[in-house]
C-alpha positions in Angstrom: 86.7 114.1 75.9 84.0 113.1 74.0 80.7 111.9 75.5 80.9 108.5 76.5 77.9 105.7 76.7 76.4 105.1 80.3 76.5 102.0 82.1 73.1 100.2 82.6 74.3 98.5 86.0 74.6 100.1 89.5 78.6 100.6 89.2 81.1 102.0 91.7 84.5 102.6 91.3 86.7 101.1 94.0 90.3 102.9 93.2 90.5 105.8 90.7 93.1 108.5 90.7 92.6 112.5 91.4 94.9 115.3 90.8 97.2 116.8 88.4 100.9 115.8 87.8 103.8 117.3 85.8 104.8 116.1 82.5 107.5 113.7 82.7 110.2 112.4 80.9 110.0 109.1 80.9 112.6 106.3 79.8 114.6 107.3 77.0 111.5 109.4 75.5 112.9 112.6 74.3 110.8 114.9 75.7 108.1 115.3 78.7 104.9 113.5 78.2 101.6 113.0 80.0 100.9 109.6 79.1 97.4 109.5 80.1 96.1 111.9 77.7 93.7 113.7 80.7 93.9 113.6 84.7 90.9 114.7 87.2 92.5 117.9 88.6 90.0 118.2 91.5 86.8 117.1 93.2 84.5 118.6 90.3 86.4 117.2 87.6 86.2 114.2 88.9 82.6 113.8 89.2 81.9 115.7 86.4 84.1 114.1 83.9 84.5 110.4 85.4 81.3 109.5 87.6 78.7 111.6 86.3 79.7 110.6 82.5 79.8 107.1 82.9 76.8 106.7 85.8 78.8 105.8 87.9 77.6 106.3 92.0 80.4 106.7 93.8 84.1 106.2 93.6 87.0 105.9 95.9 90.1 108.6 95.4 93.6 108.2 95.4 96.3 110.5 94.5 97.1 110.4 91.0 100.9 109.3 90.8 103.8 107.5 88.3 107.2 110.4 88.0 110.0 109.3 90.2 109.5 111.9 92.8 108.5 110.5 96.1 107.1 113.5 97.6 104.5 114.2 94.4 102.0 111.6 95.4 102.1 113.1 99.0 101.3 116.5 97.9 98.0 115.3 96.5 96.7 114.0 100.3 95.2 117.3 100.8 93.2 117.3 97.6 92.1 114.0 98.3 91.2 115.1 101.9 89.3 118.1 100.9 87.6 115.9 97.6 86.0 113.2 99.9 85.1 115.8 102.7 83.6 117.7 100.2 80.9 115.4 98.4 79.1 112.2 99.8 80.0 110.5 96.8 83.5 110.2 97.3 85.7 108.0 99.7 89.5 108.5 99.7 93.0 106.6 100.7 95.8 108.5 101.9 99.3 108.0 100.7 102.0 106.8 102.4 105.6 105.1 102.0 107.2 102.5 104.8 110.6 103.9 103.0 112.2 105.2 106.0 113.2 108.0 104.2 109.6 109.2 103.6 109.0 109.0 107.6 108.0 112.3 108.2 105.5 112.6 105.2 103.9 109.5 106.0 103.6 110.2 109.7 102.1 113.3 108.8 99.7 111.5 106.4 98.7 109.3 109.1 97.2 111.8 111.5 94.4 112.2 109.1 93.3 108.5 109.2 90.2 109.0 110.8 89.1 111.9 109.1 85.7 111.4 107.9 85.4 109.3 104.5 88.8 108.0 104.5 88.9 104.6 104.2 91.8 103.5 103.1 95.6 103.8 103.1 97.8 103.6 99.3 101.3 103.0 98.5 103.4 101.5 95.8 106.9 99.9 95.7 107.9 101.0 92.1 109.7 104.1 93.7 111.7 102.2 96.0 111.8 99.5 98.9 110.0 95.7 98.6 107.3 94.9 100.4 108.3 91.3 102.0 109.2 91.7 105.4 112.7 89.9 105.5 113.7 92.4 103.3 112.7 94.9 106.3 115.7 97.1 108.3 114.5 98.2 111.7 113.5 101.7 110.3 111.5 100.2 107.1 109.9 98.1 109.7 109.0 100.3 112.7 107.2 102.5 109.6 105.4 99.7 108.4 104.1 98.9 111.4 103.1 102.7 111.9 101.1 102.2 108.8 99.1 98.4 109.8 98.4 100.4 113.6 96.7 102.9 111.8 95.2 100.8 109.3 94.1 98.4 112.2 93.1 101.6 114.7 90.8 103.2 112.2 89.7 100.0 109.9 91.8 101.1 106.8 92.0 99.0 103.8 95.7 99.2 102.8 96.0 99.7 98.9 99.1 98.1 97.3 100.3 98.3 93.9 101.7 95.0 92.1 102.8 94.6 89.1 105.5 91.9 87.5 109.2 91.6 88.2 110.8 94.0 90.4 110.0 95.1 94.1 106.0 94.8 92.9 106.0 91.1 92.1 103.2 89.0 93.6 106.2 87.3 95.0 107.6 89.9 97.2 103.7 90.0 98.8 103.4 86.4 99.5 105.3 86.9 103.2 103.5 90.3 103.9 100.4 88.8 103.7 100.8 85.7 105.6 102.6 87.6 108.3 100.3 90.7 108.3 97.1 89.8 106.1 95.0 87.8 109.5 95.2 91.5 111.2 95.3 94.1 108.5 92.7 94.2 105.7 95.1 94.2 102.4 94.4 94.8 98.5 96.2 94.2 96.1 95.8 96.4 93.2 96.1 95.4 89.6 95.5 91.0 90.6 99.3 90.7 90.3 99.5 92.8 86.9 100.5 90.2 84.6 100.6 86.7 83.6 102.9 85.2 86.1 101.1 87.5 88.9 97.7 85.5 87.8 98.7 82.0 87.4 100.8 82.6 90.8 97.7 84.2 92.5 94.2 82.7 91.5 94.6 79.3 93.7 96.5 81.1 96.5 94.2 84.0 96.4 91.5 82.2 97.1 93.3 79.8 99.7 94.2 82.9 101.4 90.2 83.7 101.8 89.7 80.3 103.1 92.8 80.2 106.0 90.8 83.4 106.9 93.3 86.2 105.3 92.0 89.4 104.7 92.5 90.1 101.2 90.5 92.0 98.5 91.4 92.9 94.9 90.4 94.1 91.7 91.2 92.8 88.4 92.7 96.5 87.0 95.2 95.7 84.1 94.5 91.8 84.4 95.4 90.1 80.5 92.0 88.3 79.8 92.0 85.0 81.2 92.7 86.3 84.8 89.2 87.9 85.6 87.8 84.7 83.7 89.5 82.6 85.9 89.4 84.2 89.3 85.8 84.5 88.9 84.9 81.5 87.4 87.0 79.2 90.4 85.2 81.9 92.9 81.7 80.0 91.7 83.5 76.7 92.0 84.8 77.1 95.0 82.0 79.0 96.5 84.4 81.3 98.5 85.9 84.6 97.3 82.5 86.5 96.0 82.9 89.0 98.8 86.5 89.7 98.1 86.6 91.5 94.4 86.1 94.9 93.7 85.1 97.1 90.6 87.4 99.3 89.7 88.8 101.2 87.0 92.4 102.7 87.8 91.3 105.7 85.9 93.0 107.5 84.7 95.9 105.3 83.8 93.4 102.4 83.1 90.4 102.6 80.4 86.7 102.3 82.5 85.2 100.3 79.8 88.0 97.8 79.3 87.6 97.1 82.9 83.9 96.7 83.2 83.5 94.3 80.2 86.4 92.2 82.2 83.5 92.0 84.5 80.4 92.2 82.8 81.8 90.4 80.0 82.5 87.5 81.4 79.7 84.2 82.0 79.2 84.1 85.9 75.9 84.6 87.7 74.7 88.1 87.9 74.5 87.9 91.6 78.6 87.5 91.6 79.0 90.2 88.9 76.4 92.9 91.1 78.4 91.5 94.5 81.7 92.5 92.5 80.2 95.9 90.8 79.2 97.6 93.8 78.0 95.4 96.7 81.2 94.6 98.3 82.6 97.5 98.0 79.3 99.2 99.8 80.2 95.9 101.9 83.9 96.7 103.1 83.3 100.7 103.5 80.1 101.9 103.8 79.7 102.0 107.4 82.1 104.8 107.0 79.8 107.1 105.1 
């Protein structure tokens, strides 16, 4: 990569990506492709290439995933481990699955929950399973609520990927929060990853914060009038500043697209420094 410009704002990345991943052939391409043109193959790549390029402080680690395998994301928990034990810069999540057919790799994951800088727990529903509850068999439930013990036991943030249609529509989250959101601190990656997602989640969002839910997000892949909006109703409604967090989804997002969703966008520069790196310095740094 070539050098890139330096942010002029105390920045730190609330969910990045670490770790390598084997070309894949995805859809009806023709041949194996890694479609993010780079990945951060370990601890020093990472701060090298991503943190120390950008000046950026710190940055929160997640394994690198998107093939169809389930156990690939899994085999990056040790990397993570080791990354975030390794450098006081780093925090990490561990990846896990309530699929009951990943059981034994995400019980396995879950004995390192208190390790020291892991803050955090990841999964995703695009390989498999939906996240709302009455969708649940006894299994898929007695491994969920594995995952919201530890989460709750070791004050984990529990990552989730939406994006529209499918198992990862904002839809399918709706009952998991308001059954599990008042006990188990959830964030929703990506701010529902679409249009619908947005328009569906900006007034509930926020409602959520005021029934006294406990749900964060970042605005990762939003189209452009989401962060405008969710920010802009935040001020209005004067509740919600605590609840967004920076982040740039490298690498399968672009950094400065999703700064300039931030920085870009006219709110007070108290909400945009809350959002940049005080909550997130708010939510987890009692764990450094």
């Amino acid at each position: 990569m070539a050098d890139a410009p330096k942010v002029s704002r105390r920045v730190i990345d609330g969910h990045s990506h670490l770790g390598e991943m084997a070309a894949w052939k995805f859809y009806d391409l023709k041949e194996p492709v890694k479609p993010t043109v780079y990945e951060f193959a370990d601890q020093k790549s990472y701060i090298d290439r991503h943190l120390d390029a950008l000046g950026v402080e710190r940055g929160l680690v997640i394994s690198n995933y998107g093939i169809p395998v389930q156990e690939q994301p899994f085999s990056l928990n040790p990397l993570v481990i080791e990354a975030v034990q390794g450098s006081d810069r780093l925090c990490g999540a561990l990846w896990v699955s309530i699929l009951p057919k990943n059981r034994e790799m995400t019980l396995e994951a879950l004995k390192h929950a208190g390790e020291p800088r892991i803050v955090a727990l990841k999964t995703t529903f695009l390989l498999g399973g939906n996240p709302d509850p009455g969708t649940w068999d006894d299994e898929t439930r007695e491994l969920a609520n594995a995952c919201f013990d530890a989460a709750e036991k070791h004050d984990l943030v529990f990552h989730f990927h939406t994006s529209p249609g499918g198992a990862s529509d904002i839809n399918n989250f709706i009952p998991l929060v308001e059954m599990y959101g008042k006990r188990v601190k959830f964030y929703l990656v990506h701010f529902g990853g679409g249009v619908s997602g947005h328009i569906k989640l900006v007034p509930r969002f926020l409602d959520w914060v005021e029934q006294g839910y406990k749900v964060y997000t970042d605005t990762t892949w939003a189209i452009g009038f989401a962060s405008r909006w969710l920010l802009t109703d935040i001020e209005r409604r004067g509740i919600g500043h605590d609840r967004v967090i920076f982040a740039s989804d490298e690498p399968w997002s672009d950094f400065w697209g999703e700064y300039w969703k931030i920085e870009g966008t006219r709110v007070g520069e108290e909400l945009k420094d809350r959002i940049f790196y005080q909550n997130f310095v708010d939510l987890y740094g009692h764990k450094w």
